[in-house]
SEKOL-226527 format. One record per residue (C-alpha): residue number from 0; x negated, y negated, z. Coordinates in Angstrom, 2 decimals, padded with zeros to 5 digits, m for minus. Layout:
[NUM [X Y Z]]
...
END
This chain:
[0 [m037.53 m107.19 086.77]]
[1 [m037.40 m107.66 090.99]]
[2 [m035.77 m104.43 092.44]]
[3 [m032.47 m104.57 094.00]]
[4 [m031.94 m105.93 097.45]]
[5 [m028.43 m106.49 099.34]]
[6 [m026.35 m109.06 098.22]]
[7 [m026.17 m111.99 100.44]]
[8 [m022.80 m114.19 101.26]]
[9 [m021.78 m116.37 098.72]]
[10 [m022.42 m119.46 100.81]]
[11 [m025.84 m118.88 101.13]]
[12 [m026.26 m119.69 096.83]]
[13 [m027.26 m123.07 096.17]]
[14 [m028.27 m123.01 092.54]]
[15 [m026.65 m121.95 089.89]]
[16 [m028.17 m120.77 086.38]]
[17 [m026.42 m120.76 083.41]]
[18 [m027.24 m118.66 079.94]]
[19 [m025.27 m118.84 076.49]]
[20 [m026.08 m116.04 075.08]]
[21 [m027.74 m112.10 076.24]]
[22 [m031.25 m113.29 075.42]]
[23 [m031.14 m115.85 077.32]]
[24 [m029.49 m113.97 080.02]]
[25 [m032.22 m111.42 079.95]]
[26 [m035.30 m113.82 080.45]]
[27 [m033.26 m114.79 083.38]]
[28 [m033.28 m111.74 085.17]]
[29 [m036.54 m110.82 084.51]]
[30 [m037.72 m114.38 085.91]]
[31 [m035.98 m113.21 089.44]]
[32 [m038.00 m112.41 092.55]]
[33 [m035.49 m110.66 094.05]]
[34 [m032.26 m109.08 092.39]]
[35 [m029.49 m109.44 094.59]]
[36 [m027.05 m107.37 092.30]]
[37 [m023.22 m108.62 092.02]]
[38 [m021.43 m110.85 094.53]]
[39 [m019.36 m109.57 097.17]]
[40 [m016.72 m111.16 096.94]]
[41 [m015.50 m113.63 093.85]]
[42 [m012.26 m116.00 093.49]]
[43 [m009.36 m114.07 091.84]]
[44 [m009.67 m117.25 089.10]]
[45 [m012.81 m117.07 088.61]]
[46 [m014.16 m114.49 085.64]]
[47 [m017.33 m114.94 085.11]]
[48 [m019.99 m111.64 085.34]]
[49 [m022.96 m112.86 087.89]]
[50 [m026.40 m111.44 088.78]]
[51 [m027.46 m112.93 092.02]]
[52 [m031.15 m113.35 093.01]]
[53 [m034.34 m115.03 094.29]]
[54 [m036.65 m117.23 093.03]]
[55 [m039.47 m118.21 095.36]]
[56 [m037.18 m120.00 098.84]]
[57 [m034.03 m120.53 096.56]]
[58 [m030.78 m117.82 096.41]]
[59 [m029.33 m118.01 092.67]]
[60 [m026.46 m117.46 091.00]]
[61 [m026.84 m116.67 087.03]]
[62 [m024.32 m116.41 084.36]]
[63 [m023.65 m115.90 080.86]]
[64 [m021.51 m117.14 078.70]]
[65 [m018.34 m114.26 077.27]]
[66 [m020.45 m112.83 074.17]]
[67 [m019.36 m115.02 071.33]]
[68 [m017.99 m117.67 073.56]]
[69 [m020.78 m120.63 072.86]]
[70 [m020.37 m124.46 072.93]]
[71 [m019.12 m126.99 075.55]]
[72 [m015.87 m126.05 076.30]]
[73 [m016.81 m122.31 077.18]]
[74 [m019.98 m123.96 078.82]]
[75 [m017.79 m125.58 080.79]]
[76 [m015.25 m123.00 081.92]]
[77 [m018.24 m120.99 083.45]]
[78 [m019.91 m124.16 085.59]]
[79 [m016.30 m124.92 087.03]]
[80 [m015.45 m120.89 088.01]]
[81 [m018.71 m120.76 089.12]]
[82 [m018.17 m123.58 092.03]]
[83 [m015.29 m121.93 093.02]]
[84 [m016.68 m118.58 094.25]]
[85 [m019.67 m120.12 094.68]]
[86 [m018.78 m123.63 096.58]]
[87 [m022.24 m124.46 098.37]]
[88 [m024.21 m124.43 094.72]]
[89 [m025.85 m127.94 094.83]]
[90 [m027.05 m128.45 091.17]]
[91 [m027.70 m126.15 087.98]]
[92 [m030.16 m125.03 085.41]]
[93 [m028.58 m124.62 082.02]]
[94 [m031.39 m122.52 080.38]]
[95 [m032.44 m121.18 076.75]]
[96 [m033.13 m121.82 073.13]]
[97 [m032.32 m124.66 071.05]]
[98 [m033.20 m126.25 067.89]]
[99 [m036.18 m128.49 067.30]]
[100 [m036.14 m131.85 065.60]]
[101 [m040.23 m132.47 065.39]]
[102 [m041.14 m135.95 063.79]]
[103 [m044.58 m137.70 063.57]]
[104 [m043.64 m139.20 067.01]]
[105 [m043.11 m135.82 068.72]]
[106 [m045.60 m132.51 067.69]]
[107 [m042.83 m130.39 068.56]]
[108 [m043.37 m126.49 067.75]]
[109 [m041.87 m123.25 068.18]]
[110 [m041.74 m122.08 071.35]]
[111 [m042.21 m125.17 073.13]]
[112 [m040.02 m126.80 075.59]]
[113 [m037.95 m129.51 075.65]]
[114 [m036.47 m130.71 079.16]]
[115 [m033.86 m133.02 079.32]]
[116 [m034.84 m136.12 080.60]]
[117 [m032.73 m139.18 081.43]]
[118 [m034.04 m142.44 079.70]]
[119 [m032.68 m146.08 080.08]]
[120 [m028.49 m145.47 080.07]]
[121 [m028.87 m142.01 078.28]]
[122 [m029.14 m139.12 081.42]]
[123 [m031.13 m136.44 079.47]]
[124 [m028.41 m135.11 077.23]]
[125 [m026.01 m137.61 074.27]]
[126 [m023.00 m135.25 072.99]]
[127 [m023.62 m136.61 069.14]]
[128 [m020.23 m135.49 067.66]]
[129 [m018.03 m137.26 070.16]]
[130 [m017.09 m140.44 068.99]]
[131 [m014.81 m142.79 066.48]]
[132 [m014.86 m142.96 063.30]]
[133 [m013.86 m146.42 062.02]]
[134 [m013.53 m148.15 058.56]]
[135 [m015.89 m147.07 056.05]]
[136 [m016.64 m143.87 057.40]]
[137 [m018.70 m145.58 060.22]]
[138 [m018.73 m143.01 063.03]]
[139 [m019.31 m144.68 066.31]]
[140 [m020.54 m142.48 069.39]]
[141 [m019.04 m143.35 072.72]]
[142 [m019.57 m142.36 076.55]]
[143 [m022.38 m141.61 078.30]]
[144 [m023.32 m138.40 080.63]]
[145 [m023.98 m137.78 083.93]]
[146 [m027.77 m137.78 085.25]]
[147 [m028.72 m135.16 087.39]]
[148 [m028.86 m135.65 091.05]]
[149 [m031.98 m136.56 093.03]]
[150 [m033.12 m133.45 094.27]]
[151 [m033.95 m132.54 090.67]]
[152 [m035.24 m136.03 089.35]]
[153 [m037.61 m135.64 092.32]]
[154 [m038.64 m131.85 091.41]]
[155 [m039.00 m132.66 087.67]]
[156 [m041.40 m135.80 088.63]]
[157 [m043.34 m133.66 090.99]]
[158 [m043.54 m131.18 088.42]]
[159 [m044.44 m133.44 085.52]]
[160 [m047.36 m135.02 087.57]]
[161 [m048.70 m131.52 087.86]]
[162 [m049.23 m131.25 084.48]]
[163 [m050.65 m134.64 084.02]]
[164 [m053.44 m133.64 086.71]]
[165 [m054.25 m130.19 084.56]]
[166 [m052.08 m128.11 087.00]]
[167 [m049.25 m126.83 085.07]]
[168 [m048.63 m122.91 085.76]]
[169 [m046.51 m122.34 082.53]]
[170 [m049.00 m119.60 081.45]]
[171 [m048.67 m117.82 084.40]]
[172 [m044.71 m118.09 084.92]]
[173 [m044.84 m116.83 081.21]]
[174 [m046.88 m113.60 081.54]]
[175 [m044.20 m112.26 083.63]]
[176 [m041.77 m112.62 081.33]]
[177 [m043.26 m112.08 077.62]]
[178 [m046.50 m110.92 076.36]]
[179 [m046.24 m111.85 072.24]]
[180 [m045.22 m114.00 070.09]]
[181 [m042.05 m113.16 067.66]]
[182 [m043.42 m114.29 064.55]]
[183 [m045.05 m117.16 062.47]]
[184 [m044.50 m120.70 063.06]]
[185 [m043.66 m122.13 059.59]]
[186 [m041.26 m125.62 059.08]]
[187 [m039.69 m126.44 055.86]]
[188 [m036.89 m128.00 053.98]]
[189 [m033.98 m126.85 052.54]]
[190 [m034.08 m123.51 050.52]]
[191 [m033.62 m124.00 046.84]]
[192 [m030.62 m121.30 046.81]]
[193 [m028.41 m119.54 048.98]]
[194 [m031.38 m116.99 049.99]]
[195 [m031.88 m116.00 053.79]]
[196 [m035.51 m115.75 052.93]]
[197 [m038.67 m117.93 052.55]]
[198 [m039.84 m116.13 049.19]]
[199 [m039.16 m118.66 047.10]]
[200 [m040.88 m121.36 049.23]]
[201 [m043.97 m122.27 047.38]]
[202 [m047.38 m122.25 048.82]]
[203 [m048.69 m124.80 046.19]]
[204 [m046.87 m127.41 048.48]]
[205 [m048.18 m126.42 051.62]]
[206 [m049.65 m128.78 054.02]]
[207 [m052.34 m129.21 057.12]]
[208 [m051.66 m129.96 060.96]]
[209 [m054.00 m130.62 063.80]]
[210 [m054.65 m127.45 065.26]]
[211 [m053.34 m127.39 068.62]]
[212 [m056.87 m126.52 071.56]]
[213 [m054.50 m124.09 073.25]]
[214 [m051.80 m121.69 072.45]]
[215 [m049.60 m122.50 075.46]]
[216 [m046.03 m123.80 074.65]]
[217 [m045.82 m127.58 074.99]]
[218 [m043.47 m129.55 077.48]]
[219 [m041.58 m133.00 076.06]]
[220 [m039.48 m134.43 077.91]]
[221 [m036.63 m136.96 076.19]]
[222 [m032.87 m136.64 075.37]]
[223 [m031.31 m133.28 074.08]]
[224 [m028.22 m133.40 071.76]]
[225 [m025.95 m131.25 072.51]]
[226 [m022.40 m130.54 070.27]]
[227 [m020.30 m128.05 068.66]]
[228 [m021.94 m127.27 065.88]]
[229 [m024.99 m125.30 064.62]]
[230 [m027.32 m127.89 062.72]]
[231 [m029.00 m126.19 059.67]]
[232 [m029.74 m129.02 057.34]]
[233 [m033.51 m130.50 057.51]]
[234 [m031.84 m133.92 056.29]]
[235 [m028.94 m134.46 059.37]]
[236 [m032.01 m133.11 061.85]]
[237 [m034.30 m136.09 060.90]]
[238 [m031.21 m138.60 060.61]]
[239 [m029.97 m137.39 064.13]]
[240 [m032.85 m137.37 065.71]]
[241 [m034.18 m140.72 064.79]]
[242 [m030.74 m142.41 065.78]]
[243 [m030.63 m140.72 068.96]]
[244 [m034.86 m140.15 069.75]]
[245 [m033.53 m136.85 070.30]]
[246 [m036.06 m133.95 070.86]]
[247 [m033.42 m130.70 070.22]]
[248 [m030.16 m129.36 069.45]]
[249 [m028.15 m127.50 071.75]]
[250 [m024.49 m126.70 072.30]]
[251 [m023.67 m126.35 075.64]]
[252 [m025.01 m129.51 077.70]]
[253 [m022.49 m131.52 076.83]]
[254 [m019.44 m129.58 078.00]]
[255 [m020.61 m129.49 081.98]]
[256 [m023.50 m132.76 082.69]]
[257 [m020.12 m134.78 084.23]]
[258 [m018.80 m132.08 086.64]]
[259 [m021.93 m129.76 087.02]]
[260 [m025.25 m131.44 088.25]]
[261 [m027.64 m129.92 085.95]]
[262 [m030.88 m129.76 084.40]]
[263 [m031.41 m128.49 080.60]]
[264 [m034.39 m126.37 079.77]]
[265 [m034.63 m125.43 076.16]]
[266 [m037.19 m123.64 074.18]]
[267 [m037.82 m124.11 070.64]]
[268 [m036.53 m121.06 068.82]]
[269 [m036.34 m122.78 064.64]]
[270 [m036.42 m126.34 063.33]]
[271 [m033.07 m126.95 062.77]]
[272 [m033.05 m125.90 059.15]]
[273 [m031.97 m123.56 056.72]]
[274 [m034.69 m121.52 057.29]]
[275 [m033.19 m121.29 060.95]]
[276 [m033.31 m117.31 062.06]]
[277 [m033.77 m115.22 065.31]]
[278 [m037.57 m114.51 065.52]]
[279 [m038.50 m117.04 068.01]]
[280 [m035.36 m116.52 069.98]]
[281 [m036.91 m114.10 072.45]]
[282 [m040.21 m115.87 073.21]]
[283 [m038.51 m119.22 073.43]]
[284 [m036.11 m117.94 075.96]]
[285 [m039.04 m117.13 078.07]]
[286 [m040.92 m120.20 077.92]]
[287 [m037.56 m122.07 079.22]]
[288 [m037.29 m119.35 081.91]]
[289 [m040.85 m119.48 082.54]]
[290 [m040.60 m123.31 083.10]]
[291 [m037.29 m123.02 084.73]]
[292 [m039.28 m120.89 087.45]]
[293 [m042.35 m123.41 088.10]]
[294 [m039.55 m126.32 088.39]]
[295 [m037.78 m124.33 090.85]]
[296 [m041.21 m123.86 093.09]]
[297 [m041.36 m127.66 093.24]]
[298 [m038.29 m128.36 094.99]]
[299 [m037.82 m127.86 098.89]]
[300 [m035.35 m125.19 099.72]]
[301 [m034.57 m127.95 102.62]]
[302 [m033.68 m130.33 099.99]]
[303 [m031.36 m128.61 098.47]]
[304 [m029.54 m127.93 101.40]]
[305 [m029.58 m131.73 102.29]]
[306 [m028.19 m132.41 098.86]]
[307 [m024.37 m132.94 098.50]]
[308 [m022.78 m129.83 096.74]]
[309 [m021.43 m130.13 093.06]]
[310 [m017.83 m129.83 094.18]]
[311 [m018.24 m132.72 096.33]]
[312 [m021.38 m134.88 093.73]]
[313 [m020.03 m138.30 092.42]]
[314 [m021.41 m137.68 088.69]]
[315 [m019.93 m140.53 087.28]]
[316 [m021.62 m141.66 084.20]]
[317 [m022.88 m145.46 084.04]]
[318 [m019.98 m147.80 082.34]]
[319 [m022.01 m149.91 079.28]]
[320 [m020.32 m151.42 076.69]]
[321 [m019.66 m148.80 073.61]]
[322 [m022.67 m149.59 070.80]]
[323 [m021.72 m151.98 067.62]]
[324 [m020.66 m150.21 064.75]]
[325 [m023.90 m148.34 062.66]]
[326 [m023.67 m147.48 059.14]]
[327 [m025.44 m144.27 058.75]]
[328 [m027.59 m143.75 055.66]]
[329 [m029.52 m140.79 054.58]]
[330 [m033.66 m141.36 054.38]]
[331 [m035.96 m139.63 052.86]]
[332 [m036.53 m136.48 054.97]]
[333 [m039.78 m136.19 057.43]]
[334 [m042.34 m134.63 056.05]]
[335 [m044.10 m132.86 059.16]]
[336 [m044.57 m129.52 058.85]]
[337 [m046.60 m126.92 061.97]]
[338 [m048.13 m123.92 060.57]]
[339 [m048.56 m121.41 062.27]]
[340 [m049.97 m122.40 065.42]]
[341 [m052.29 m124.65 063.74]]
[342 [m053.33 m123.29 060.67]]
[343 [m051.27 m123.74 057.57]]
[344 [m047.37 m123.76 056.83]]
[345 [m044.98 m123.96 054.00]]
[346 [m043.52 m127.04 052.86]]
[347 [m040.89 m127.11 049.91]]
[348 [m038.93 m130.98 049.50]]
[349 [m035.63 m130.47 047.92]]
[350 [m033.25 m133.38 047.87]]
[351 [m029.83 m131.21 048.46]]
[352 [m029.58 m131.13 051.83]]
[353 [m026.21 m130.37 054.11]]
[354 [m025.26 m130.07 057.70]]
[355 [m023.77 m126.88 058.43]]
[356 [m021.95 m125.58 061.18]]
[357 [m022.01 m122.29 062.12]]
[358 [m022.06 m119.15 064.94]]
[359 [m024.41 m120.11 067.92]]
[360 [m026.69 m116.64 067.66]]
[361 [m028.39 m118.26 064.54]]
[362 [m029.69 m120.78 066.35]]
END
């Protein structure tokens, strides 16, 4: 972590970085240049705790959500307290681990990242529990987010053609913040019983995947859904994710893309599954962090100056006409399974399969 230097005014902060839970916050400060320390002053309203800091020409303001406090609505009390002591932030990052929904369309692993990306009338991030339900149980989603403003449409494209060209730095940003991996890379189905464990998971059904050429953590880029609950069923994650295309699950997005002009970096920490545990949680927080950093070093400090400030941003999401009624019905269950990095990894079908919501530090 940078050593401590002076904290500056407020008014000189013009990004503002947001973490749900202490992991996340940690890969955060260990991704700063400099380490400002705590504000000097902050609105009696406003309760966040902040770490201020540097990363290459922009001044940052990072926070973390109150310990047990995840989803939108705490997501969202911390991006609107945070404008208020800190009124020239122009945009946000909203950083750390999700959920993966892989699919033979998208190769997605653990510890890769997934960066929310706005495509036709979707702006990055669909909240996939908001909604109607109408007759016959037909649950209808409704509204649409905010995108994010220019300045970091402009940065992400920059940054994107980088990697096309074969100049991505995500192995160096990621050396500085984590050296290992947490564990083995294994997706599955549902557990046969109520076990935490894989022991029961066969190895008779195991199955091959194209080994990967390098062990660096891949970047997709695609719509993130975000809600209140914890998805831990193999069945709803392949359901969602081919209604929505969605890459990941998170639980935070949705509460602050309208009022905070943001960007969502997630890394891959489980497959959305009842084998979902904490292993990857570290790592994965890096690997967002670590991209987090190389987007920041492709904006101009300039722009973000020039760039209205999210108190002031119009982040009105585009009016469309809400989508016809769907009736959703279960299909059979994906059957792509990563090893571990590239070698082999467990697969076990089993056709009782639930979505379950529960506490964000499992995810």
């Amino acid at each position: 972590m940078a050593s401590p230097v002076y904290p500056r005014l407020n008014s000189q902060y013009r990004v503002g970085w947001i973490a749900a839970l202490p992991v996340e916050m940690a890969a955060a400060l260990s991704a700063l240049d400099e380490n400002h320390g705590k504000p000097l002053t902050q609105h009696a309203k406003d309760h966040n705790s902040y770490t201020l800091g540097r990363i290459g020409e922009h001044n940052i303001v990072i926070a973390c959500l109150p310990a047990g406090g995840y989803g939108t609505i705490n997501a969202a009390h911390v991006a609107s307290q945070m404008v208020v002591s800190f009124p020239q932030i122009r945009f946000g990052l909203l950083v750390g681990i999700a959920g993966g929904i892989p699919s033979a369309q998208h190769d997605i692993r653990l510890g890769d990242i997934v960066i929310s990306k706005p495509e036709g009338i979707l702006s990055g991030v669909v909240q996939y529990d908001f909604g109607k339900v109408r007759d016959g149980d037909l649950f209808v989603r409704t509204g649409n987010l905010a995108k994010p403003p220019p300045v970091v449409l402009n940065g992400l494209a920059s940054l994107q053609t980088q990697y096309e060209l074969g100049k991505g730095r995500i192995t160096q940003c990621l050396q500085k913040l984590f050296q290992d991996e947490d564990g083995s890379d294994k997706l599955t189905h549902e557990h046969l019983d109520d076990t935490a464990t894989c022991d029961s998971c066969e190895s008779e059904e195991e199955v091959q995947r194209e080994e990967r050429s390098t062990s660096d953590p891949m970047i997709h880029y695609g719509t993130i859904a975000s809600g209140n609950r914890v998805v831990k069923s193999a069945e709803e994650r392949d359901k969602e994710g081919s209604l929505l295309g969605a890459l990941c699950f998170e639980m935070e997005a949705a509460g602050i893309m309208d009022n905070f002009p943001c960007l969502v970096i997630r890394g891959i920490c489980d497959y959305s599954d009842s084998h979902k545990n904490t292993r990857w949680q570290r790592y994965s927080a890096a690997t967002a962090a670590a991209y987090a950093v190389e987007f920041l070093c492709h904006i101009s400090s300039h722009d973000v100056r020039d760039t209205p400030a999210a108190t002031e941003a119009k982040t009105f999401a585009p009016q469309v006409p809400a989508p016809a009624a769907v009736e959703i019905t279960p299909d059979e269950p994906l059957v792509v399974k990563p090893p571990k990095r590239g070698t082999r990894s467990k697969h076990k079908h089993h056709s009782k399969a639930t979505s379950v919501a529960e506490t964000r530090p499992n995810e």
